[in-house]
C-alpha positions in Angstrom: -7.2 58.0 -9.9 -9.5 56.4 -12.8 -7.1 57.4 -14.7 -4.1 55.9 -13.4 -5.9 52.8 -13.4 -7.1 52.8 -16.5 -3.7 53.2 -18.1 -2.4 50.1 -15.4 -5.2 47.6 -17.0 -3.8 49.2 -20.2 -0.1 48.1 -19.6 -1.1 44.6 -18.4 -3.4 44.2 -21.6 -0.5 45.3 -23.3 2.0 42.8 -21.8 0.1 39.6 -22.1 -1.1 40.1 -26.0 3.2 40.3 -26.0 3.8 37.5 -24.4 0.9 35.5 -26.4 2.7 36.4 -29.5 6.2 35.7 -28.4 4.8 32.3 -27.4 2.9 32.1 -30.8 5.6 33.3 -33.2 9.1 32.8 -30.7 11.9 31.0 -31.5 9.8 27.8 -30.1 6.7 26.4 -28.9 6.2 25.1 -25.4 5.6 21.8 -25.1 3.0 21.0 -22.4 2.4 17.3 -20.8 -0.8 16.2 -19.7 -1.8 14.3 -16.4 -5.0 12.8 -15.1 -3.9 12.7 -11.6 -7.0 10.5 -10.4 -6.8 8.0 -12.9 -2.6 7.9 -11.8 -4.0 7.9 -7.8 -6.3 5.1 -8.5 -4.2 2.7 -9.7 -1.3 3.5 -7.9 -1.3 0.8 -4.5 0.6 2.6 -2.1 -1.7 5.7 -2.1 -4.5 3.0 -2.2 -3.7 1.2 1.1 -2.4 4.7 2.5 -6.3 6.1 1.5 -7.7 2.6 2.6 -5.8 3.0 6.5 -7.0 6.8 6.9 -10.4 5.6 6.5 -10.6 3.2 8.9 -9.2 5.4 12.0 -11.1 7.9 10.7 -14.3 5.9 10.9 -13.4 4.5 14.1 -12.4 7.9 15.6 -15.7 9.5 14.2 -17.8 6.3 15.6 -16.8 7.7 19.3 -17.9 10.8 18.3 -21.4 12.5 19.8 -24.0 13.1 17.1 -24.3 15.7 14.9 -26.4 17.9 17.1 -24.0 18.3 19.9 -20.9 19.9 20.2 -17.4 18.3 20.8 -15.1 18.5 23.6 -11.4 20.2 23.3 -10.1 16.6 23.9 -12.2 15.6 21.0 -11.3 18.3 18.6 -7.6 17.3 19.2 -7.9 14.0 18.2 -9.4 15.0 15.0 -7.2 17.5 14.8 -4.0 15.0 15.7 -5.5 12.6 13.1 -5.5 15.3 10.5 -1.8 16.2 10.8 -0.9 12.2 11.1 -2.3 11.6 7.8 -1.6 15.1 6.4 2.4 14.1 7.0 2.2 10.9 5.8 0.1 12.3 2.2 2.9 14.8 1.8 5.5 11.9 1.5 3.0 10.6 -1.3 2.9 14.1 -2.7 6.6 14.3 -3.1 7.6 11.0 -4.7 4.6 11.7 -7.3 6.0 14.9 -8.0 9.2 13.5 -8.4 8.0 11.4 -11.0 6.0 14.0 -12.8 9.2 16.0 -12.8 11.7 13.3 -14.0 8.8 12.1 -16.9 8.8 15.4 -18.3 12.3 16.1 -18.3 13.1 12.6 -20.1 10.3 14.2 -22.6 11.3 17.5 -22.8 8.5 19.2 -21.3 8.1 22.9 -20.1 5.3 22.2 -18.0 3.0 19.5 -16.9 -1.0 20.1 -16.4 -4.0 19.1 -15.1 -6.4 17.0 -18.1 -9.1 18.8 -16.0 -7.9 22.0 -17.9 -7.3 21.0 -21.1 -9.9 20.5 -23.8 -7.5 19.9 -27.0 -3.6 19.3 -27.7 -0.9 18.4 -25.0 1.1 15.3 -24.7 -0.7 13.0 -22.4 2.2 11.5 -19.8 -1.1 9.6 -17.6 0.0 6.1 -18.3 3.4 6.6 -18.4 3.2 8.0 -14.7 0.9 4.7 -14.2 3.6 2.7 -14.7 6.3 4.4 -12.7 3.6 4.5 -9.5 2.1 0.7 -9.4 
């Protein structure tokens, strides 16, 4: 069974130094955008007031809440849990139509993918302000 196993983590070691190389020494390179999603979030005034109108009914909804140190009732934990799905819905519409833009910016630029800045130490075409722009 060690083996067998052995020879698996073989094969995948094996496949991924292939693909590496084809990516390296292919026909072309992979052009890869760069996003800092909280510096697009921030500016961007929809997702702003949207943020802005969560926290107050949160707040109120957590000021009729018992302390910390006891528990809540069922009709309690639904309202969270009722909030939660209200704002949920509403952040997926957000979600979408930055998506959407992402997706359209990196088409315009040729892109393969899109990434996080989070992950990214050096290279990359940085699409942040140009997605600031599109989301005021």
């Amino acid at each position: 069974m060690k083996k067998v196993l052995t020879v698996i983590l073989a094969m995948f070691v094996c496949a991924g130094l292939l693909f590496s190389l084809y990516g390296c020494f292919g026909p072309g390179k992979i052009k890869v955008g760069i996003i800092n999603k909280q510096k697009v979030l921030a500016n961007w005034a929809e997702y702003r007031d949207l943020m802005g109108e969560y926290q107050v009914e949160r707040d109120l909804l957590l000021s009729r809440l018992p302390s910390v140190n006891k528990s809540l009732t069922e009709k309690q934990k639904s309202e969270i849990e009722k909030l939660n799905k209200k704002w949920a819905e509403k952040g997926r519409g957000l979600e979408e139509k930055f998506t959407k833009v992402v997706e359209d910016t990196a088409k315009k630029k040729n892109l393969d993918m899109v990434i996080s800045n989070y992950s990214v130490e050096y290279g990359g075409i940085d699409i942040t302000d140009e997605i600031k722009g599109k989301l005021k």
